[in-house]
DSSP file (Angstrom, degrees, kcal/mol; ACC not computed):
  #  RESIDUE AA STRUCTURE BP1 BP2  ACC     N-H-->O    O-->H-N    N-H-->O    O-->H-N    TCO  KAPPA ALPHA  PHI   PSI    X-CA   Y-CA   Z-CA
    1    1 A X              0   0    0      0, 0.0     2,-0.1     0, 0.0   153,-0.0   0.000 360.0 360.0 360.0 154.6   52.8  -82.0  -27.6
    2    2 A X    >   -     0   0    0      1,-0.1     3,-1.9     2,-0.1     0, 0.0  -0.411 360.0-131.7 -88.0 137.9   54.2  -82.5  -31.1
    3    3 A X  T 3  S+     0   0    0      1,-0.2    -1,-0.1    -2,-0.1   158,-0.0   0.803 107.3  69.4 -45.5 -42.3   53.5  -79.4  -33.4
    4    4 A X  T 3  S+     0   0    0      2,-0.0     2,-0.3     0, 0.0    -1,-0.2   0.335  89.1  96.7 -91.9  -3.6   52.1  -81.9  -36.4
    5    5 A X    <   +     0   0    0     -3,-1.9     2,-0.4     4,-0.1     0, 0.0  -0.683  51.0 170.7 -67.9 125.8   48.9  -82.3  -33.5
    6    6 A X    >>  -     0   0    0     -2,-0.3     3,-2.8     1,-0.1     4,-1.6  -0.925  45.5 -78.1-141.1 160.5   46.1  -80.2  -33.9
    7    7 A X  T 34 S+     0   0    0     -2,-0.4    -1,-0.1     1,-0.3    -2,-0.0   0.437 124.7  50.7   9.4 -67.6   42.5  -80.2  -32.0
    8    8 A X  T 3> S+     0   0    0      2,-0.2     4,-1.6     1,-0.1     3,-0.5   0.609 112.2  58.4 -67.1 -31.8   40.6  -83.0  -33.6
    9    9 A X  T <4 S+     0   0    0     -3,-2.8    -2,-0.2     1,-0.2    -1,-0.1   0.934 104.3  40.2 -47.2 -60.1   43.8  -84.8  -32.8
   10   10 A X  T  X S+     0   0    0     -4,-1.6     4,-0.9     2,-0.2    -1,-0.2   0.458 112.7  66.3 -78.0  -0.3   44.1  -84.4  -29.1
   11   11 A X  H  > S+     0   0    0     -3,-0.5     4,-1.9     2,-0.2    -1,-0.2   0.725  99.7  48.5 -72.8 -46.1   40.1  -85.1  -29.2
   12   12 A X  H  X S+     0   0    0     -4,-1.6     4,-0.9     2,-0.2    -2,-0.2   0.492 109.4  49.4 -91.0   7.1   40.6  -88.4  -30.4
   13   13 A X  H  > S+     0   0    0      2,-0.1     4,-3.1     3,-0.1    -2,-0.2   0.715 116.8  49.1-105.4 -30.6   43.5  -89.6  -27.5
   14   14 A X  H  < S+     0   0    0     -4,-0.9    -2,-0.2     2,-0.1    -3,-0.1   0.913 110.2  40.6 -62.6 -37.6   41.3  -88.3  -25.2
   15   15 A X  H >X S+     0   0    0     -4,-1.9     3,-4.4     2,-0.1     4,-3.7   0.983 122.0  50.0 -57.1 -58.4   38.2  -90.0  -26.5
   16   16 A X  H 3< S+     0   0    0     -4,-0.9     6,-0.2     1,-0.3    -2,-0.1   0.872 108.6  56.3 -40.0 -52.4   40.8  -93.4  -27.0
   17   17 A X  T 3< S+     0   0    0     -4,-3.1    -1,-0.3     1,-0.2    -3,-0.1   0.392 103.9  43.2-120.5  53.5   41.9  -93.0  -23.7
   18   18 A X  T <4 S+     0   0    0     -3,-4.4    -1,-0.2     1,-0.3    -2,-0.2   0.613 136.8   7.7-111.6 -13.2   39.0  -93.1  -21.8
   19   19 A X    ><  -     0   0    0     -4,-3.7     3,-1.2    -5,-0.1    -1,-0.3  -0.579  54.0-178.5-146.1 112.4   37.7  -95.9  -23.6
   20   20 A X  T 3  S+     0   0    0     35,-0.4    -4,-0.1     1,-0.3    -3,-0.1   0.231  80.6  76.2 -92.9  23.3   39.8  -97.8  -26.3
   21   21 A X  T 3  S+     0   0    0      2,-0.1    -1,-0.3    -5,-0.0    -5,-0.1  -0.008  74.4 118.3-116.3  -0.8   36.5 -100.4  -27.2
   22   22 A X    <   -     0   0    0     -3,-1.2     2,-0.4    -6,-0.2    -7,-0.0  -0.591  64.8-137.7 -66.6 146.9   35.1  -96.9  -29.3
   23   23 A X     >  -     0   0    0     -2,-0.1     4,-1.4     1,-0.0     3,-0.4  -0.895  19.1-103.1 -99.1 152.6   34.9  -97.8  -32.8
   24   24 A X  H  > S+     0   0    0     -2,-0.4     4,-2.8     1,-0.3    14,-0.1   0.692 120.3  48.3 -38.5 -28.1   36.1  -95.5  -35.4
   25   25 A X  H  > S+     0   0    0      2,-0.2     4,-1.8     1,-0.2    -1,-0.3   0.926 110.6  51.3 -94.1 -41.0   32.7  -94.3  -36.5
   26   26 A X  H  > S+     0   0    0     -3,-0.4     4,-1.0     2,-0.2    -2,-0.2   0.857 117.9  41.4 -59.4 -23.6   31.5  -93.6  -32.7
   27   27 A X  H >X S+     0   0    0     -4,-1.4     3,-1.3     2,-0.2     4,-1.2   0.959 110.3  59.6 -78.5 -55.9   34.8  -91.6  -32.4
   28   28 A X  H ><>S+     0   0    0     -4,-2.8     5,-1.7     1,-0.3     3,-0.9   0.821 113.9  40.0 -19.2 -64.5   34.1  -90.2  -36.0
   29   29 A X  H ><5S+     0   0    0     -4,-1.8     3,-1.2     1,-0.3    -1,-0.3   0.809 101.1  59.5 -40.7 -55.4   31.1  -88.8  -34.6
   30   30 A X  H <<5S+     0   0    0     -3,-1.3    -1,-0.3    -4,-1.0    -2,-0.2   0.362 115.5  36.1-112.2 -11.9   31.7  -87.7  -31.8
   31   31 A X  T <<5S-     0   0    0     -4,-1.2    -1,-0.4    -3,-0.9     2,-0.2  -0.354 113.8 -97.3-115.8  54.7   34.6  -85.0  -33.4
   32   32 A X  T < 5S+     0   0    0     -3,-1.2    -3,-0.2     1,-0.1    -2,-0.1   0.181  80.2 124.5  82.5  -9.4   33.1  -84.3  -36.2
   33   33 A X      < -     0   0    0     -5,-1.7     2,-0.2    -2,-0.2    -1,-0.1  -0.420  60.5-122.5 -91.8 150.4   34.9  -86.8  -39.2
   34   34 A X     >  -     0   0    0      1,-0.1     4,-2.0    -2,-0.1     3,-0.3  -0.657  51.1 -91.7 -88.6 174.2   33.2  -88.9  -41.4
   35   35 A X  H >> S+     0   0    0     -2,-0.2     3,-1.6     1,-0.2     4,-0.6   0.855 119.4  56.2 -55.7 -82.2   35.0  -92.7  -40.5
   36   36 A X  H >> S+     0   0    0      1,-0.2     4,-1.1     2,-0.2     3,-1.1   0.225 114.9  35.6 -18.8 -55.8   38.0  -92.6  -43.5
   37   37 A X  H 3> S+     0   0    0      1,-0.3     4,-1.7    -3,-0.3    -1,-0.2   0.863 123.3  48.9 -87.2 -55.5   39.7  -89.1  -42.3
   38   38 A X  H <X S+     0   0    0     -4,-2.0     4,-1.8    -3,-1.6    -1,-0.3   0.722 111.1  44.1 -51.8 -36.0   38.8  -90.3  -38.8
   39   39 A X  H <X S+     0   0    0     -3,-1.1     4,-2.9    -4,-0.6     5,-0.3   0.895 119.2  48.7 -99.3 -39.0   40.4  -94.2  -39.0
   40   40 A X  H  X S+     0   0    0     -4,-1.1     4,-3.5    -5,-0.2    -2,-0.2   0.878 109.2  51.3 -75.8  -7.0   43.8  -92.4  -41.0
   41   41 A X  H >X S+     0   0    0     -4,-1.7     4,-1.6     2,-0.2     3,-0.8   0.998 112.0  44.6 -70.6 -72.5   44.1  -89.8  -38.3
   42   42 A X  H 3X S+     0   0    0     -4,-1.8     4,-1.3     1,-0.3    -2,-0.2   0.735 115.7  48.6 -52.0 -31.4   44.0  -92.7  -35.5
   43   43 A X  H 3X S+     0   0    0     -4,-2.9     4,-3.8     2,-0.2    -1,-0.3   0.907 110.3  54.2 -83.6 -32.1   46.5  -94.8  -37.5
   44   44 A X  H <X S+     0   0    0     -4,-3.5     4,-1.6    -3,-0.8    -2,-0.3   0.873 104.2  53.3 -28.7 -62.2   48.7  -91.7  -37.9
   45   45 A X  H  <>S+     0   0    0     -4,-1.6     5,-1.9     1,-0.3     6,-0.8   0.766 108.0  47.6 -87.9 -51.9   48.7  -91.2  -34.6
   46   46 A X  H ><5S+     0   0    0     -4,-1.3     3,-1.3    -5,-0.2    -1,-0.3   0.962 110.9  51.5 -72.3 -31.8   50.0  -94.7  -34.0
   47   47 A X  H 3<5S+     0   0    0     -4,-3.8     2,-0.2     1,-0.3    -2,-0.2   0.887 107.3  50.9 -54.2 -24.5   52.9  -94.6  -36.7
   48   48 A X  T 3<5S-     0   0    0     -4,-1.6    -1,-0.3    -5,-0.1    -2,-0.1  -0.356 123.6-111.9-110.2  57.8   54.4  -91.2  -35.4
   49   49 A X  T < 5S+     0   0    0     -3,-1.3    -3,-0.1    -2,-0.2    -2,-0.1   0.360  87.0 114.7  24.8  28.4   54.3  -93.2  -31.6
   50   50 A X  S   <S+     0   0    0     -5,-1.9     2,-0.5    -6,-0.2    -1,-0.2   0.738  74.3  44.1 -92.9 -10.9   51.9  -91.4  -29.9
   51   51 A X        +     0   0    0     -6,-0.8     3,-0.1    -9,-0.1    -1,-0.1  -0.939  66.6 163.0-110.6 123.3   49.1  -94.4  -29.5
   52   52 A X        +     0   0    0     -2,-0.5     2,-0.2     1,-0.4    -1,-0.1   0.568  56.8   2.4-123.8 -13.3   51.4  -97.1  -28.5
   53   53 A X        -     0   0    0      2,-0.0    -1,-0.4     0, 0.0     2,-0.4  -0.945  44.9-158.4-149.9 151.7   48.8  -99.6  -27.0
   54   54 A X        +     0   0    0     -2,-0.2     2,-0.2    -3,-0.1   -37,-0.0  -0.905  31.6 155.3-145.1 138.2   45.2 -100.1  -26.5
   55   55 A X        -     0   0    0     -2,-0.4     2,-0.5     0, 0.0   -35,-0.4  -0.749  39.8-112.1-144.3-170.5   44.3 -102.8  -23.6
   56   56 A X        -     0   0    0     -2,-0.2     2,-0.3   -37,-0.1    -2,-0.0  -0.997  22.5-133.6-139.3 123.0   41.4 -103.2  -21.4
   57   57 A X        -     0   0    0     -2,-0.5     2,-0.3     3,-0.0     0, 0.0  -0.655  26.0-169.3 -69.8 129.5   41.5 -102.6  -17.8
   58   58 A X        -     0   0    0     -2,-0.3     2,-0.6     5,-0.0     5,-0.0  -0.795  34.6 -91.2-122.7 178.9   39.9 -105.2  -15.5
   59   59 A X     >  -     0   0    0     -2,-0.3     4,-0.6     1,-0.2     3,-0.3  -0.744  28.9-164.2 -76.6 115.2   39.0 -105.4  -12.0
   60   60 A X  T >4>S+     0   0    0     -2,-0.6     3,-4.8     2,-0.2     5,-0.6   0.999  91.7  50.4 -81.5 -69.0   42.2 -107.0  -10.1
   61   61 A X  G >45S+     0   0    0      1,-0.3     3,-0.9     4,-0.2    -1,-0.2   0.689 107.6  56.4 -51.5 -14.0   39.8 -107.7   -6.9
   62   62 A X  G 345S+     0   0    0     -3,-0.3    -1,-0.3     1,-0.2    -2,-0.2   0.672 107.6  45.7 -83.6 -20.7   37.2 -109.5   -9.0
   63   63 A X  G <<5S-     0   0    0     -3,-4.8    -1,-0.2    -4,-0.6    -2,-0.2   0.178 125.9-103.5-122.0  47.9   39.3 -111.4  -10.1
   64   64 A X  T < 5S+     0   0    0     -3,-0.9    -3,-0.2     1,-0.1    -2,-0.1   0.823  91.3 110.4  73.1  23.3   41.3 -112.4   -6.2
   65   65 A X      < +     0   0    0     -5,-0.6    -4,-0.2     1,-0.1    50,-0.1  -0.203  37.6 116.5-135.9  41.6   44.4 -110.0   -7.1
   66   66 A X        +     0   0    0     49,-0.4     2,-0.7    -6,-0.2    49,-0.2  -0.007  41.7  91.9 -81.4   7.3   43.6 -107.1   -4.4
   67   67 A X  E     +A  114   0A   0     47,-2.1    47,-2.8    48,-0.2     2,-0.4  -0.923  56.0 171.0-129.5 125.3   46.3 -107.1   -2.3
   68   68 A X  E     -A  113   0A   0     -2,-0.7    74,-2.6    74,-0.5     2,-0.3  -0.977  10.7-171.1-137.2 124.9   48.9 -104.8   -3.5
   69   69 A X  E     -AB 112 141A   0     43,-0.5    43,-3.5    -2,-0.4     2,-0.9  -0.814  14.1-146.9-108.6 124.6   52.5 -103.1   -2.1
   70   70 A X  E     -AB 111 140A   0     70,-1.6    70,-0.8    -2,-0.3     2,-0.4  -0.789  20.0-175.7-174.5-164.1   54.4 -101.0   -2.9
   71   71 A X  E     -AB 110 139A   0     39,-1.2    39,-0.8    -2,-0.9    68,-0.2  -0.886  24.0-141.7-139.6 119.0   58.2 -101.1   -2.4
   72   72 A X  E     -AB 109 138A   0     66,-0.5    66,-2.7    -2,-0.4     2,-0.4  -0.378  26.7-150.8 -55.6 156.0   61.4  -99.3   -2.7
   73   73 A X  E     -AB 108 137A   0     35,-1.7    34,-2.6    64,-0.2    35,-2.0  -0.994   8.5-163.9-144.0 113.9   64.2 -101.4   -3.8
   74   74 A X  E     - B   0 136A   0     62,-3.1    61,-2.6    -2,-0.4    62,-1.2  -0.913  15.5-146.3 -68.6  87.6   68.0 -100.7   -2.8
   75   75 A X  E     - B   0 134A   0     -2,-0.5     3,-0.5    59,-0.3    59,-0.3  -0.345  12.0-128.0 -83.1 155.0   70.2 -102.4   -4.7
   76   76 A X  S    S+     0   0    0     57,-2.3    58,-0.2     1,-0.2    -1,-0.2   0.799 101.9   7.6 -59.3 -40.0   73.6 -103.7   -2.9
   77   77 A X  S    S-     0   0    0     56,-0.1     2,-1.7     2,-0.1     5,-0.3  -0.661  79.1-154.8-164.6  92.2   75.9 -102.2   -5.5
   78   78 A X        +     0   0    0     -3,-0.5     2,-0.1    -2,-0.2    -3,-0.0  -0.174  44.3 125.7 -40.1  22.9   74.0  -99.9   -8.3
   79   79 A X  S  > S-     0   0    0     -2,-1.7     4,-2.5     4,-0.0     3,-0.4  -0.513  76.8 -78.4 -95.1 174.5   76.3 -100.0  -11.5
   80   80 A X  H  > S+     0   0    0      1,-0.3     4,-3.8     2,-0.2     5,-0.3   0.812 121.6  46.7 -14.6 -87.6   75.4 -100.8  -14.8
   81   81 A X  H  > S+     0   0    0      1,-0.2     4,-2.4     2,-0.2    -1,-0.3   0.880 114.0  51.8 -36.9 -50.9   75.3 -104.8  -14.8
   82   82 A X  H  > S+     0   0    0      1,-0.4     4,-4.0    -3,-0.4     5,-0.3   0.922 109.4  47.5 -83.5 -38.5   73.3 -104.7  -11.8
   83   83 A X  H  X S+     0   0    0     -4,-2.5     4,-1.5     1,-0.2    -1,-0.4   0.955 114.0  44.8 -54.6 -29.1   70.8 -102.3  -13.0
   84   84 A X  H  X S+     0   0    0     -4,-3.8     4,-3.4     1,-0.2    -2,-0.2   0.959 113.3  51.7 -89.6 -34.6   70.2 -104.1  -16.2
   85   85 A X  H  X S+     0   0    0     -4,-2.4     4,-1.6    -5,-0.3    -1,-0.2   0.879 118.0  39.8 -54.8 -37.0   70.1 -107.8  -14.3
   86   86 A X  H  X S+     0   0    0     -4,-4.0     4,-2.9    -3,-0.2    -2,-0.2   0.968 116.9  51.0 -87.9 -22.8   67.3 -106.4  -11.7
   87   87 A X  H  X S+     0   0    0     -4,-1.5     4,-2.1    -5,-0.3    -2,-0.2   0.990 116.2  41.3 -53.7 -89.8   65.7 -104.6  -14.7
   88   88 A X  H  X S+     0   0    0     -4,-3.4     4,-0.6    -5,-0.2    -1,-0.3   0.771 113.0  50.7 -30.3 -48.8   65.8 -107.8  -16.6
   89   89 A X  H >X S+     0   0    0     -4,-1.6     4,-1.3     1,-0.2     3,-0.8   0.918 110.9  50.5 -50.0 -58.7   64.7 -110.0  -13.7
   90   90 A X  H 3< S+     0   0    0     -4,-2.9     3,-0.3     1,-0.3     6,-0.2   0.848 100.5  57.5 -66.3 -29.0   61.6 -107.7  -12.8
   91   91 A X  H 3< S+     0   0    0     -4,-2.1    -1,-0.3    -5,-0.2    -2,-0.2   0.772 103.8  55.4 -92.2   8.7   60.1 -107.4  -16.3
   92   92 A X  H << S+     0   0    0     -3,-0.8     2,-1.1    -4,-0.6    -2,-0.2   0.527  96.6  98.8 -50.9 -26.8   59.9 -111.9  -16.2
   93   93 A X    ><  -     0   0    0     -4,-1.3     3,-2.1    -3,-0.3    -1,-0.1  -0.481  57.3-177.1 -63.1  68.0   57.9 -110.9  -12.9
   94   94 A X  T 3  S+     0   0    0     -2,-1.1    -1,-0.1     1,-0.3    19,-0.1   0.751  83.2  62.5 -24.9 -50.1   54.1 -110.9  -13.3
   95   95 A X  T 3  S+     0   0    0     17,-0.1    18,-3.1    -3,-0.1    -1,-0.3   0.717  82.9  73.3 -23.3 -52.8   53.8 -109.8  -10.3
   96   96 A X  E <   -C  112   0A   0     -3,-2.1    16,-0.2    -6,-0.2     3,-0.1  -0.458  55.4-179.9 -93.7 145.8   55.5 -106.4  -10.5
   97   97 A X  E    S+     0   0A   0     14,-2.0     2,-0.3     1,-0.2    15,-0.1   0.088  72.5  23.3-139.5  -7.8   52.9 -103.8  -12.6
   98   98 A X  E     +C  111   0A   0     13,-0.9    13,-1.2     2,-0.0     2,-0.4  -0.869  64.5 173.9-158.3 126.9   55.0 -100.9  -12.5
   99   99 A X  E     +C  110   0A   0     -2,-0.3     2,-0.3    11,-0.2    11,-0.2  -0.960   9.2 168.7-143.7 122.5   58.7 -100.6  -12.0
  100  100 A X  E     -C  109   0A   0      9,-1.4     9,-1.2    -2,-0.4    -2,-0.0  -0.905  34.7-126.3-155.0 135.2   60.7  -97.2  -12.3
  101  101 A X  E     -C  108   0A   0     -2,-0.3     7,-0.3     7,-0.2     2,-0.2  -0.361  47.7-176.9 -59.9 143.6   64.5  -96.0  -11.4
  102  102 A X        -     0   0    0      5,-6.1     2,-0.1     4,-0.2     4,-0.0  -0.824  19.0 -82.9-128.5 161.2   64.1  -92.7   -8.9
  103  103 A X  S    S+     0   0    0     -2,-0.2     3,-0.4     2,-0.1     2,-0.2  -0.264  74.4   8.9 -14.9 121.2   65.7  -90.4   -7.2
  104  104 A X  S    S+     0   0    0      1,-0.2    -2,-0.0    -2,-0.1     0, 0.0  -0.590 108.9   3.0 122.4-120.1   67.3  -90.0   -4.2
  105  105 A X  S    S+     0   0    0     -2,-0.2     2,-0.3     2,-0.0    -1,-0.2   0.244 121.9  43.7-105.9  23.9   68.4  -93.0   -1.1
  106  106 A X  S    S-     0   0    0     -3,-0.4   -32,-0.3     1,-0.1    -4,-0.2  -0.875  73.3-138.2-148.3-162.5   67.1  -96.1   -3.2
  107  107 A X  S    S+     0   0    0    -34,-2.6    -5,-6.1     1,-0.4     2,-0.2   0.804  81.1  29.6-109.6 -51.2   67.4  -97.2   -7.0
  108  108 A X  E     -AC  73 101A   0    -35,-2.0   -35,-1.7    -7,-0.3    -1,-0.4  -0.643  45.5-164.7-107.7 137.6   63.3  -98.7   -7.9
  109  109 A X  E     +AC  72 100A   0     -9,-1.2    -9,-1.4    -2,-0.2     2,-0.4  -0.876  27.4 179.5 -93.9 157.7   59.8  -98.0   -6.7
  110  110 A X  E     -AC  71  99A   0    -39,-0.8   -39,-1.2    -2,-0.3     2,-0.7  -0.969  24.5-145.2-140.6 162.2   57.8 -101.1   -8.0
  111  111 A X  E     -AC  70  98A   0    -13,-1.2   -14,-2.0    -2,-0.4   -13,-0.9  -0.970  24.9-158.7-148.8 110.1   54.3 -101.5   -7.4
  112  112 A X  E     -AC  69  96A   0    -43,-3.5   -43,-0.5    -2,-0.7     2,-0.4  -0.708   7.0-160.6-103.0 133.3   53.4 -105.5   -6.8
  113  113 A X  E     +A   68   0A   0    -18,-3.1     2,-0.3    -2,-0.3   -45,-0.2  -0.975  23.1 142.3-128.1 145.5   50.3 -107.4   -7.1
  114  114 A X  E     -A   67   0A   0    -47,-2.8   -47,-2.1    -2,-0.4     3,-0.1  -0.708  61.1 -90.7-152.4 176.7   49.4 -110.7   -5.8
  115  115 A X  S    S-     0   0    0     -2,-0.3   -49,-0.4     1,-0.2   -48,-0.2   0.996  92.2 -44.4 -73.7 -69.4   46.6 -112.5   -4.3
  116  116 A X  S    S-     0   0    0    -51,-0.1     4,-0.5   -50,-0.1    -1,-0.2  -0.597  78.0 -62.2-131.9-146.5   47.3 -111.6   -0.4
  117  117 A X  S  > S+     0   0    0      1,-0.2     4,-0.8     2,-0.2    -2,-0.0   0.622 125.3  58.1 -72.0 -13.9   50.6 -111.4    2.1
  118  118 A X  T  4 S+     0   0    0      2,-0.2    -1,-0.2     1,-0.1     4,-0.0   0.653 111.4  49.3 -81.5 -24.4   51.8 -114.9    2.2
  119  119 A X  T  > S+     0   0    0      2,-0.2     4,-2.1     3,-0.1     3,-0.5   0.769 112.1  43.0 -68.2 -29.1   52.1 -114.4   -1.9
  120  120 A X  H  > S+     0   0    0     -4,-0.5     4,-3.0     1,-0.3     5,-0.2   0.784 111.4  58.8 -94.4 -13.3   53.9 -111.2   -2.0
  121  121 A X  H  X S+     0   0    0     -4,-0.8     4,-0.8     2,-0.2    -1,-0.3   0.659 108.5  48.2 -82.4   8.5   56.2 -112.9    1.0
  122  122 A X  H  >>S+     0   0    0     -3,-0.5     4,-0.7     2,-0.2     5,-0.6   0.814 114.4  43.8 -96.1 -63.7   56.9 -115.6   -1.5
  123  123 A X  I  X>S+     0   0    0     -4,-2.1     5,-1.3     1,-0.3     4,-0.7   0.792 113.1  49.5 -66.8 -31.7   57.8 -113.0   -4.3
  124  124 A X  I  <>S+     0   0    0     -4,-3.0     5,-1.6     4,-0.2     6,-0.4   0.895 123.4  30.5 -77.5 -35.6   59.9 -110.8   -2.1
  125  125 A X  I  <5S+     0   0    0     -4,-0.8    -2,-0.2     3,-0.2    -1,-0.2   0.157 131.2  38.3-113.0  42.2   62.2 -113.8   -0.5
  126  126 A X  I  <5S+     0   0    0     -4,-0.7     4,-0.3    -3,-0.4    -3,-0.2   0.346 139.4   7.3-125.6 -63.1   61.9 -116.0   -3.8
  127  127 A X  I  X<S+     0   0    0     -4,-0.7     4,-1.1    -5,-0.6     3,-0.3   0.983 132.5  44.8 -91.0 -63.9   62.1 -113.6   -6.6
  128  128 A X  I  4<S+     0   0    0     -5,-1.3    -4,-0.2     1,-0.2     6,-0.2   0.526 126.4  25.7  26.7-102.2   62.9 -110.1   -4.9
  129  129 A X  T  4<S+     0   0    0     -5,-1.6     3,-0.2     1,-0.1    -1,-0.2   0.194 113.9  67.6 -45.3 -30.5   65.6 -111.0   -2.5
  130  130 A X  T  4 S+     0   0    0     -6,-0.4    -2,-0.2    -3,-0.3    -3,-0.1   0.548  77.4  79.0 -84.5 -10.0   66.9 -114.2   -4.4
  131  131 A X  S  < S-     0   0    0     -4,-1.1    -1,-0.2    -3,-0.1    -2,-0.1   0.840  96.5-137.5 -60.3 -47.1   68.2 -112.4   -7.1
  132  132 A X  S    S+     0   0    0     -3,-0.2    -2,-0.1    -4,-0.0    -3,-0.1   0.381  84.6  97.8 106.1   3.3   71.5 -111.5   -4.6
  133  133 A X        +     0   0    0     -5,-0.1   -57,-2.3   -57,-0.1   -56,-0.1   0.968  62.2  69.4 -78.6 -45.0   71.0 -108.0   -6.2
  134  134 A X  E     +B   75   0A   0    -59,-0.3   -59,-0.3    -6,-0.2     3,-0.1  -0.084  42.7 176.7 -79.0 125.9   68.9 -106.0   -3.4
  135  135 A X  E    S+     0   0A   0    -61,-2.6     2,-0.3     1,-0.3   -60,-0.2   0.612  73.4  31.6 -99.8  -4.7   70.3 -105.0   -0.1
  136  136 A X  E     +B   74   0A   0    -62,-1.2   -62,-3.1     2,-0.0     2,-0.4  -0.937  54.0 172.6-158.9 114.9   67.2 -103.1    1.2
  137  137 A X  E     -B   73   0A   0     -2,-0.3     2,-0.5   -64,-0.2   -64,-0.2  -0.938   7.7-176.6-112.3 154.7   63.5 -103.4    0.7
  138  138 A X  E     -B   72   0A   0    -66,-2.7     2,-1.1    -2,-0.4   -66,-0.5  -0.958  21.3-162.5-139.5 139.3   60.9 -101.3    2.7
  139  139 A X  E     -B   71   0A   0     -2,-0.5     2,-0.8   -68,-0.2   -68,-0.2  -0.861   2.0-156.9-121.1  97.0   57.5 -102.9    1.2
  140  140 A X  E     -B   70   0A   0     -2,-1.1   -70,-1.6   -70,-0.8    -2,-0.0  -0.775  14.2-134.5 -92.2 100.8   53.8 -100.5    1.9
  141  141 A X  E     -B   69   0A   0     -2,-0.8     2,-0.6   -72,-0.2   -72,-0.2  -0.179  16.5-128.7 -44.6 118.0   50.8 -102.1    1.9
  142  142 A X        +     0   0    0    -74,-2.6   -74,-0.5     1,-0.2     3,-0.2  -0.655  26.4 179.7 -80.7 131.4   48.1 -100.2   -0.3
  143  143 A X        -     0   0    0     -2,-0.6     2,-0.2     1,-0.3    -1,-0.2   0.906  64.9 -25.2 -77.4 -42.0   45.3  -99.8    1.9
  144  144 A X        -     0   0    0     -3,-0.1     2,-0.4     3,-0.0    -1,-0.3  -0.827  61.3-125.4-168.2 130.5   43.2  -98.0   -0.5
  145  145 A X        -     0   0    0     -2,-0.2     3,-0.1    -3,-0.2    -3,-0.0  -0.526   8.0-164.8 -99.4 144.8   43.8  -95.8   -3.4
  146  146 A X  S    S-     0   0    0     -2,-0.4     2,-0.2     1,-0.2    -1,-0.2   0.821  77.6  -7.0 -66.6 -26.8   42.4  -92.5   -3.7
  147  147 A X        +     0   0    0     -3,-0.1     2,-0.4     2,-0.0    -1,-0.2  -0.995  53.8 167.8-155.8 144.7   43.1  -92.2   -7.3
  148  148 A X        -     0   0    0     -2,-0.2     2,-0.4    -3,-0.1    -3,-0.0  -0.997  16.8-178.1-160.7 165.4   44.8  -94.1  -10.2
  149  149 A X        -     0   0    0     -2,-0.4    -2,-0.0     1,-0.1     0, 0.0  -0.959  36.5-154.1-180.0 137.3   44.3  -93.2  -14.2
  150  150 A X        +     0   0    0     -2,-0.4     2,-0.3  -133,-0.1    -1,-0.1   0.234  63.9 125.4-109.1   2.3   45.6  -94.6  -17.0
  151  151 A X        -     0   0    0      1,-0.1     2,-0.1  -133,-0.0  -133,-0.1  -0.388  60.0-140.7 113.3  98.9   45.0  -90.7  -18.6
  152  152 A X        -     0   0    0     -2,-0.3     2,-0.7  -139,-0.1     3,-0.2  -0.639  31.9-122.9 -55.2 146.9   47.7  -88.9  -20.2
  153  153 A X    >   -     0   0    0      1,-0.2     3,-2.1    -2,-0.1     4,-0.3  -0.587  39.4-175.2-109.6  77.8   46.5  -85.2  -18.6
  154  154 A X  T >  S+     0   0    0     -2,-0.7     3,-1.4     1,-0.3     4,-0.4   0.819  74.0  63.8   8.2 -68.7   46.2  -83.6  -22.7
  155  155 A X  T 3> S+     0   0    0      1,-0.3     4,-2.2    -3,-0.2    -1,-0.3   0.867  91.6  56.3 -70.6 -26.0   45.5  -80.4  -21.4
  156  156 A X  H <> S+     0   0    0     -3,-2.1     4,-1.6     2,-0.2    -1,-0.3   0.966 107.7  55.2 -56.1 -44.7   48.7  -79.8  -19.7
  157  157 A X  H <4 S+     0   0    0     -3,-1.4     4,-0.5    -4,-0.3    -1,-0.2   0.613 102.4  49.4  30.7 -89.5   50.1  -80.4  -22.9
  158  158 A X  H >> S+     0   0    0     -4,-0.4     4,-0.9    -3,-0.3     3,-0.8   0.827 104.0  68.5 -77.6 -43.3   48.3  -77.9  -24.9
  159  159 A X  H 3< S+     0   0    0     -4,-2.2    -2,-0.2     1,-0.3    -1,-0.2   0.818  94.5  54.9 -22.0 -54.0   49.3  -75.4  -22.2
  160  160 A X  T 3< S+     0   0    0     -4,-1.6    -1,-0.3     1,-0.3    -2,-0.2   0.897  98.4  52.9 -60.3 -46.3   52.5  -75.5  -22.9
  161  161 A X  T <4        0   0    0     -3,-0.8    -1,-0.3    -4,-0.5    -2,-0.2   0.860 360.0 360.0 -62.1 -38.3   52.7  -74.7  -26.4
  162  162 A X     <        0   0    0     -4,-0.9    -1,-0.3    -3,-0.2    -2,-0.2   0.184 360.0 360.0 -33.7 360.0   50.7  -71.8  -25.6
């Protein structure tokens, strides 16, 4: 965690991100600031690029967008151009909600949502597969997840510096 962080700091990204619909004066409170100190701290915080968003989680199945995979991606021939074309491709994808290069016998995990299987088989052999990049998908249905957090884990953080 950046040295220039201090207590009251890491109080308020934890308060932010567990709910980012706090207003300054309920965060104010709730560490100790009256609102000014409290609203330049939080804007601090965004200039020196540690708050980089605040969005609002909804319910995917409430709204018919529960059926979710996801799939290592092999590309047919893994240099440069080709990362930055599927790279490009995927963030034009709605679909696609997480996409990161790994490790080890494939290039991507990406973690797709769509309505059911007859959507996400339209998005793997329309967008996916039509690109002419991919030699190899292997596609896992999530059944149910045990856990997911949008939570930076702070305290590890502060550990470190320790």
């Amino acid at each position: 965690m950046p040295e220039e962080l201090d207590a009251i700091d890491v109080r308020i990204l934890d308060l932010v991100q567990e709910d980012a619909a706090l207003s300054v004066a309920e965060i104010a409170d709730k560490v100790g600031l009256s609102s000014s100190p409290c609203w330049r701290r939080i804007k601090r915080l965004e200039e020196i690029g540690v708050i980089t968003k605040r969005v609002t989680i909804l319910e995917r199945a409430a709204l018919g967008l529960d059926f979710e995979v996801m799939a290592s991606v092999k590309l047919a021939l893994p240099n440069r151009e080709n990362l930055e074309k599927f790279e490009a491709a995927v963030a034009t994808w709605p679909e696609v909600v997480d996409c990161a290069t790994v490790t080890g016998a494939v290039d991507y995990m990406i973690r797709v949502v769509t309505t059911d299987m007859h959507a996400y088989d339209g998005f793997l052999r329309d967008k996916l597969l039509g690109q002419g990049l991919v030699s190899d998908v292997q596609s896992r249905i999530v059944i149910r997840v045990a856990k997911r957090t949008t939570s930076v884990p702070l305290g590890l953080s502060q550990s470190k510096r320790r």
